[in-house]
VORO-314899 format. One record per atom (N, C-alpha, C): residue in one letter; atom name; x, y, z. Coordinates in Angstrom, 1 decimal, always signed. Example, Ala and Ser with C-alpha at 12.3 -4.5 7.8 and 13.67 -1.06 7.14 Angstrom:
% residues 2
SITE code site      u      v      w
SITE    A    N  +13.2   -5.7   +7.8
SITE    A   CA  +12.3   -4.5   +7.8
SITE    A    C  +13.2   -3.3   +7.8
SITE    S    N  +12.8   -2.2   +7.1
SITE    S   CA  +13.7   -1.1   +7.1
SITE    S    C  +12.9   +0.0   +7.9
END
This chain:
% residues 52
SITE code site      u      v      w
SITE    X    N +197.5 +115.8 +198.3
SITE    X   CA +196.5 +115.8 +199.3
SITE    X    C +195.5 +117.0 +199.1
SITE    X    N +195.8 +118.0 +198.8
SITE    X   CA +195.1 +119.1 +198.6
SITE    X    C +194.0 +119.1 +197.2
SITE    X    N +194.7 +117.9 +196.1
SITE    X   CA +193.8 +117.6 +194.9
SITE    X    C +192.8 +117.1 +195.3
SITE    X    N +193.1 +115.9 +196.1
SITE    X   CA +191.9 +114.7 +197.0
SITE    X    C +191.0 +115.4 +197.8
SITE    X    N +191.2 +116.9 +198.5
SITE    X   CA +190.4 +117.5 +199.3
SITE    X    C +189.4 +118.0 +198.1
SITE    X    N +190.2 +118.8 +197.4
SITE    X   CA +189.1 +119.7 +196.1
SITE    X    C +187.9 +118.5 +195.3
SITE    X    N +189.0 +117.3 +195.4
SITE    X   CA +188.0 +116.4 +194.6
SITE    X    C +186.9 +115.9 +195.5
SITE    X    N +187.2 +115.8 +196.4
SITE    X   CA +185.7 +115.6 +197.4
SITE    X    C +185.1 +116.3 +198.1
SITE    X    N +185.8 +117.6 +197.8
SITE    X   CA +184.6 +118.5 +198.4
SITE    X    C +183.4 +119.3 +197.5
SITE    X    N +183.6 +118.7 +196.2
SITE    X   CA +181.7 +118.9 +195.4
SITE    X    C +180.8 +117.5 +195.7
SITE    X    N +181.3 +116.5 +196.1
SITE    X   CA +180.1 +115.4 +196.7
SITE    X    C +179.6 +115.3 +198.1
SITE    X    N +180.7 +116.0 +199.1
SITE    X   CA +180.4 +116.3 +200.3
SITE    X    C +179.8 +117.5 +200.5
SITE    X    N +179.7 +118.3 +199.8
SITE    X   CA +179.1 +119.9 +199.9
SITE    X    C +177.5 +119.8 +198.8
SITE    X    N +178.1 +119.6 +197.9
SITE    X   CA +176.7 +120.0 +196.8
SITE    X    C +175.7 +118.9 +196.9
SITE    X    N +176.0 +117.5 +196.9
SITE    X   CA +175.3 +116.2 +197.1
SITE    X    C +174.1 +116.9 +198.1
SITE    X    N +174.5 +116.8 +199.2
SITE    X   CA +174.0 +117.0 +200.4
SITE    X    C +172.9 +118.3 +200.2
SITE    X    N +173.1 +119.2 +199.8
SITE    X   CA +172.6 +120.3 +199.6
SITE    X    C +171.7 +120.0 +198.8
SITE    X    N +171.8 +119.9 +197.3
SITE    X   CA +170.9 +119.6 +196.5
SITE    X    C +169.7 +119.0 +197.2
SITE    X    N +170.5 +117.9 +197.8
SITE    X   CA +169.0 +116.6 +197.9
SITE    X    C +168.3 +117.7 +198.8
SITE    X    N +168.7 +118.9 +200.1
SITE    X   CA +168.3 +119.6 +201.2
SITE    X    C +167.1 +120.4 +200.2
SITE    X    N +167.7 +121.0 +199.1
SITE    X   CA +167.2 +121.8 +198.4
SITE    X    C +165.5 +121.3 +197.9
SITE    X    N +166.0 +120.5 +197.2
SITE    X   CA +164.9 +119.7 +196.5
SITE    X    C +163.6 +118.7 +197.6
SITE    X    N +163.9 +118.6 +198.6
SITE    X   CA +163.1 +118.7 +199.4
SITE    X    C +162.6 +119.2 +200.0
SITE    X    N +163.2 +120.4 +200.3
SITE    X   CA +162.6 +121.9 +200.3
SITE    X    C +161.5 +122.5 +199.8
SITE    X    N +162.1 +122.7 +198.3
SITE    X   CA +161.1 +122.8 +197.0
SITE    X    C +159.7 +121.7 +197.0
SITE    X    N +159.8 +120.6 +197.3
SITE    X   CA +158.5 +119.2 +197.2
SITE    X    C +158.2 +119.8 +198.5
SITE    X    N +158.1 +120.2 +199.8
SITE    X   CA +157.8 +120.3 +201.0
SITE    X    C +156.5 +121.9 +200.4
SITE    X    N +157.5 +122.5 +199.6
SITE    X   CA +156.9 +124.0 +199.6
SITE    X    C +155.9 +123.9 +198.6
SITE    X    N +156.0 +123.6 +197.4
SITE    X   CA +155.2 +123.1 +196.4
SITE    X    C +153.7 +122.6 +196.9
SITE    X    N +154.1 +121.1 +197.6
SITE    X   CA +153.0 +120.7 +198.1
SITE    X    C +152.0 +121.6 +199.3
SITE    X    N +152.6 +122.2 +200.1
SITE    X   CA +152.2 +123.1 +201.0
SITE    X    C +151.4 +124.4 +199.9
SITE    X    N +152.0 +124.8 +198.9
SITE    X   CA +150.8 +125.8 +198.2
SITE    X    C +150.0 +125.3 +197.9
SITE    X    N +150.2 +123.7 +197.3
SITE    X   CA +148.9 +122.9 +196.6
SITE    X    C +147.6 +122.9 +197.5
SITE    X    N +148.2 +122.5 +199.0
SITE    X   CA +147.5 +121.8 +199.9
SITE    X    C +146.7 +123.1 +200.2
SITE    X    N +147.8 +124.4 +200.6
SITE    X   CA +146.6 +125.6 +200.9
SITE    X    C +145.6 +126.3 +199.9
SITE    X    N +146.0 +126.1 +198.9
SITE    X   CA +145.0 +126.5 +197.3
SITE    X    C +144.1 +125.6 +197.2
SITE    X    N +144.3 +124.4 +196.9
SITE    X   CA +143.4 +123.4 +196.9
SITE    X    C +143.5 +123.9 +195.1
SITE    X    N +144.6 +123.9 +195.0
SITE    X   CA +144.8 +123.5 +193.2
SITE    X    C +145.8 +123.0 +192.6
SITE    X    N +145.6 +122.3 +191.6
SITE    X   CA +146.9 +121.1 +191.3
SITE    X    C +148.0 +122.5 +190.3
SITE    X    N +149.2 +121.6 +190.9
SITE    X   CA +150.7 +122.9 +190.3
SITE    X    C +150.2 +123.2 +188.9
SITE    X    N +149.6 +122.3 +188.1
SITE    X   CA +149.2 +122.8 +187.0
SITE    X    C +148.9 +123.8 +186.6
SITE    X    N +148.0 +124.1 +187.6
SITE    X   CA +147.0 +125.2 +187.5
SITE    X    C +147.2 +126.5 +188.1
SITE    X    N +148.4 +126.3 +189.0
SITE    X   CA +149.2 +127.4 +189.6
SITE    X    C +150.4 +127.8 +188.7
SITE    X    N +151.2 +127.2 +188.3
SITE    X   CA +152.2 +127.6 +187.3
SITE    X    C +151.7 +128.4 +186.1
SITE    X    N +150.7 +127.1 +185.3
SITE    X   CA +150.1 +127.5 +184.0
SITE    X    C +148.4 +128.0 +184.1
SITE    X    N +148.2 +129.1 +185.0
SITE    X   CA +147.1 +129.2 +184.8
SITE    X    C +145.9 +129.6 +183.8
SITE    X    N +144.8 +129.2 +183.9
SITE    X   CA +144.4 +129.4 +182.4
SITE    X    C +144.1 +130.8 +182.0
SITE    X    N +144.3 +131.3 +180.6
SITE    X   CA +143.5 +132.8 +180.4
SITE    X    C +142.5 +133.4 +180.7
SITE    X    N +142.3 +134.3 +180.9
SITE    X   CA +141.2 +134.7 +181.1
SITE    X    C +140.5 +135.4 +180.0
SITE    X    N +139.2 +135.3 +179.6
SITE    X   CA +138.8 +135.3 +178.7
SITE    X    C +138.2 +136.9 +178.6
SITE    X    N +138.7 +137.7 +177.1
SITE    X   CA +138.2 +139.1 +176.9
SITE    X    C +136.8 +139.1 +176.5
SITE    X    N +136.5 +140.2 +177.2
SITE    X   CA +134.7 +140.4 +177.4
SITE    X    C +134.4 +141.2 +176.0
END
């Protein structure tokens, strides 16, 4: 009984979380996009700046 608890408690615990997570992250993501008014592209990788 105690193997059957261990065994379902990474799909009851982590499942659930992850998806919490990761909607999290898409909620936050898009919220910098929306307040920058620039696509993640351009916030992760932004371009060089060029020497004078």
């Amino acid at each position: 009984e105690l193997a059957k608890m261990n065994l379902l408690s990474w799909p009851v615990i982590a499942l659930p979380s992850t998806a919490i997570m990761m909607f999290a992250l898409w909620k936050l993501l898009g919220g910098i996009t929306r307040l920058t008014g620039m696509p993640l592209e351009e916030i992760f990788h932004p371009q060089p700046e060029k020497k004078r």
